[in-house]
FIDREN-412992 format. One record per residue (C-alpha): x, y, z. Coordinates in steps of 0.001 Angstrom, whole numbers, padded with zeros to 6 digits, always signed. Layout:
N
XYZ;...
END
This chain:
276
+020863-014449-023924;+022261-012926-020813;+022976-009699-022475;+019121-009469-023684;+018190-010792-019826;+019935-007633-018290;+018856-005041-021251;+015176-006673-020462;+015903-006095-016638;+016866-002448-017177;+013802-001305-019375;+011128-002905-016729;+013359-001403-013254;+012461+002089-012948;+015776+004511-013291;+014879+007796-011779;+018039+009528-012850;+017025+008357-016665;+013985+010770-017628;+014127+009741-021320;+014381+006257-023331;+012662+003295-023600;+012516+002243-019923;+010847+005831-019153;+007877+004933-021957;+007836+001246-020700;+006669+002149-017354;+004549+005429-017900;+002399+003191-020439;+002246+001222-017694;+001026+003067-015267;-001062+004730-017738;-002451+001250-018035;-002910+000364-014699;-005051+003629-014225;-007095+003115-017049;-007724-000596-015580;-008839+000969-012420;-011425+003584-014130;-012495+000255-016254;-013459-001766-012900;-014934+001325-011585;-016954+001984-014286;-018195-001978-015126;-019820-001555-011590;-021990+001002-013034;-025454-001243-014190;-026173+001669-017268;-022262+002010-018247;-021364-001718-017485;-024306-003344-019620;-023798-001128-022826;-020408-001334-022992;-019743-005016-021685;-018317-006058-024436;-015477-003473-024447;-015095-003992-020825;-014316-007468-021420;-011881-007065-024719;-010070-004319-022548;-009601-006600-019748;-008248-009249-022066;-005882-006814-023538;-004368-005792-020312;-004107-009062-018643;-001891-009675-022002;+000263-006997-021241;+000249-007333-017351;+001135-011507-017653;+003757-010690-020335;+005370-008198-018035;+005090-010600-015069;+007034-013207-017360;+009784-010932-018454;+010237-009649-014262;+010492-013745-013276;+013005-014294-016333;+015181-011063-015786;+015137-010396-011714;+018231-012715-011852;+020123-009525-012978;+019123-007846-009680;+021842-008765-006967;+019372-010194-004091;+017645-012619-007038;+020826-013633-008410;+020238-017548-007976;+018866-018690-011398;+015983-020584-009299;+016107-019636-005812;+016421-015685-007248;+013537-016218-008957;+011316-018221-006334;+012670-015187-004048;+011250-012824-006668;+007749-014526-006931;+007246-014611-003319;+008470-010907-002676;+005912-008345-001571;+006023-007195-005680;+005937-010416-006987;+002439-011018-005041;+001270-007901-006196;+001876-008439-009565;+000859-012156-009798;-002473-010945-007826;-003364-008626-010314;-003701-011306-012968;-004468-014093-010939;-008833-013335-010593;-008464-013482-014829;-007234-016923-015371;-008754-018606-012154;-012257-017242-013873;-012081-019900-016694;-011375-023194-014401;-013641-021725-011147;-016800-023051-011096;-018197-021172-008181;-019142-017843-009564;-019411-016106-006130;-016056-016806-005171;-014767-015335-008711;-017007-012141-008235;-014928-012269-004885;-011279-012625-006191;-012226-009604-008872;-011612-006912-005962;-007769-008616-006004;-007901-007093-009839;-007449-003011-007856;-004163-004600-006225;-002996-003232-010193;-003413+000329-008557;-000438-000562-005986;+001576-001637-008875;+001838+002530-009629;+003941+003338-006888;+006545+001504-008644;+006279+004504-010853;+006313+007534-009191;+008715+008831-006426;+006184+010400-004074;+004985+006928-003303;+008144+005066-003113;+008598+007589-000795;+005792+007054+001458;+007084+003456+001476;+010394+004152+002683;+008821+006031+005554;+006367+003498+006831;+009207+000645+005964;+011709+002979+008329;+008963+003708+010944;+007385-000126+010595;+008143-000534+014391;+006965+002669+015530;+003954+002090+013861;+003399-001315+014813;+004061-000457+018346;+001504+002078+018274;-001205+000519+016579;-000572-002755+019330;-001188+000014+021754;-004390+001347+020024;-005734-002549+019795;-004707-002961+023117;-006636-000393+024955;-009722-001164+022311;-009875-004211+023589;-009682-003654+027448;-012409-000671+026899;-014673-002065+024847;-014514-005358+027090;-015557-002955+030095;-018217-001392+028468;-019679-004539+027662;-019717-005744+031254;-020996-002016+032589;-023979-002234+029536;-024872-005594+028968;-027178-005673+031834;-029125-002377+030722;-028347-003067+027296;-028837-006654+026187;-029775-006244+022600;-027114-004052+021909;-024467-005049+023923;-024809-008622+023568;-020942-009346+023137;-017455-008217+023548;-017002-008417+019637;-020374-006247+019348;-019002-003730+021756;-015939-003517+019763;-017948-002122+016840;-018613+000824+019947;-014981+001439+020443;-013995+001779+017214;-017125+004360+017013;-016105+006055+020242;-011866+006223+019802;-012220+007083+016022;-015098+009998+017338;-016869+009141+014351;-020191+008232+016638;-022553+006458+014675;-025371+006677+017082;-026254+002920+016529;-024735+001934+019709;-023952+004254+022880;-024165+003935+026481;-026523+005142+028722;-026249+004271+032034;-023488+006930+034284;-020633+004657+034074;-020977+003920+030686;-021022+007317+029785;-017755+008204+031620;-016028+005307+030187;-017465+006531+026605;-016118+010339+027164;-012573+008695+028163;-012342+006990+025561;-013234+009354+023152;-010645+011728+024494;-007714+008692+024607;-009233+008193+020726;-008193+012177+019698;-004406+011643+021343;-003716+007939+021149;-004579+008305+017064;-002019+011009+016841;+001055+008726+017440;+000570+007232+014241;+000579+010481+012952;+003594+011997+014313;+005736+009410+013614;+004701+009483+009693;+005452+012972+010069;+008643+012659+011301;+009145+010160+008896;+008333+012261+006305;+010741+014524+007573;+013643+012300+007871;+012923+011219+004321;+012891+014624+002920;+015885+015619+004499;+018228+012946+003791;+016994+013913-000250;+018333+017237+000385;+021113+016040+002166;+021839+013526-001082;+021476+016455-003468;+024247+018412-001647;+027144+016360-002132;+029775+017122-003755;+032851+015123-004491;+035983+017254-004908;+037806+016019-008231;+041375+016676-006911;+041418+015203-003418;+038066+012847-003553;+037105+014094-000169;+033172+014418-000236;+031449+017870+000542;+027941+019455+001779;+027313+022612-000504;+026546+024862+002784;+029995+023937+004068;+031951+024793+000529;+030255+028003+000579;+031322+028344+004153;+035129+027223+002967;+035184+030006+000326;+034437+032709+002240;
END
């Protein structure tokens, strides 16, 4: 049983350095799945495409959510061969609660909860959860397990920045609703409603829906555009250094070389600098 656990284990993880074998089909069908789901909710939204073919909709759904809870299954039973999961029950209730194991229980959750809801509004509601199946992919491809590893190495960066960005929304938009209210009632009726503003005004997306117009108002609305161009480019740079970081530590990786005789390890650049 153990020895069918970890063989189970190995075919559902995704081995990059492996291009061929059964793991490799496993998870492209997969993700060939999990797109195909996506086009299928897409398309059901359509009234002339979703009403003719309802019916196939439906079977195609049913067929998936097969494949997608047997999956599931399998990860719970096998994760115990991963290291971090390796309690047979604590590894396990580890695994379910893990950012993956969410993601994956979400995307057949809306499926099953349809046959015992009886609220049909709040089902129409938990069918969005069904496109969390389209995060499943970057388990999948290496471009977006890279984009992961930068925001997971920049998470405080970012989350520095963006308190920064809420920060100064908040303080803005609070003035703006004290400067307008008075000329501006309607409009302005609330710091929450003058939030709507500042997101308008630092994103320079404009709207027209809801501007100032008395002199102060108007200064404090070209400020914060401007603040909006530079603040939103923190974000920014540090993805792009991120990116950089990411790409060359790869190269970096792909450069070693282990000398056979002495076991000393190597950068290419600096054997070809040892030769000559």
């Amino acid at each position: 049983m153990g020895k069918l656990r970890k063989e189970v284990n190995e075919v559902l993880e995704i081995k990059f350095q492996r291009k061929l074998g059964v793991s490799f089909v496993v998870n492209i069908s997969l993700s060939i799945l999990i797109f195909l789901n996506t086009v299928a909710i897409i398309l059901h939204t359509v009234p002339s495409i979703g009403s003719k073919y309802n019916n196939f909709f439906l079977d195609f759904e049913v067929f998936s959510v097969a494949i997608f809870t047997v999956e599931y299954l399998l990860r719970v039973w096998s994760c115990v061969e991963i290291p971090q999961y390796r309690h047979p029950f604590y590894g396990r209730i580890k695994f379910i609660f893990s950012a993956w194991g969410i993601i994956d229980f979400l995307a057949i959750f809306p499926f099953f909860y349809s046959y015992f809801a009886t609220d049909l509004g709040f089902v129409r509601i938990l069918r969005i959860l069904r496109i969390f199946r389209l995060f499943r992919v970057s388990r999948y491809f290496h471009a977006l397990r890279v984009i992961q590893n930068v925001v997971k190495a920049k998470k405080e960066e970012l989350l520095l920045s963006m308190s920064f960005i809420i920060f100064l929304l908040l303080i803005l938009s609070s003035l703006v609703f004290y400067i307008e209210h008075d000329a501006q009632p309607e409009i302005f009726s609330s710091i929450p409603d003058s939030l709507w503003w500042g997101v308008n005004a630092m994103t320079t997306v404009g709207y027209g829906d809801m501007h100032p117009i008395t002199p102060l108002g108007k200064v404090l609305g070209g400020l914060m555009a401007i603040l909006g161009v530079s603040i939103f480019a923190l974000p920014t740079g540090i993805m792009a250094s991120g990116f950089a970081e990411q790409i060359r530590g790869r190269r970096t990786n792909q450069d070693k070389v282990v000398c056979p005789h002495c076991g000393e390890t190597y950068y290419l650049a600096e054997r070809h600098q040892t030769h000559h």
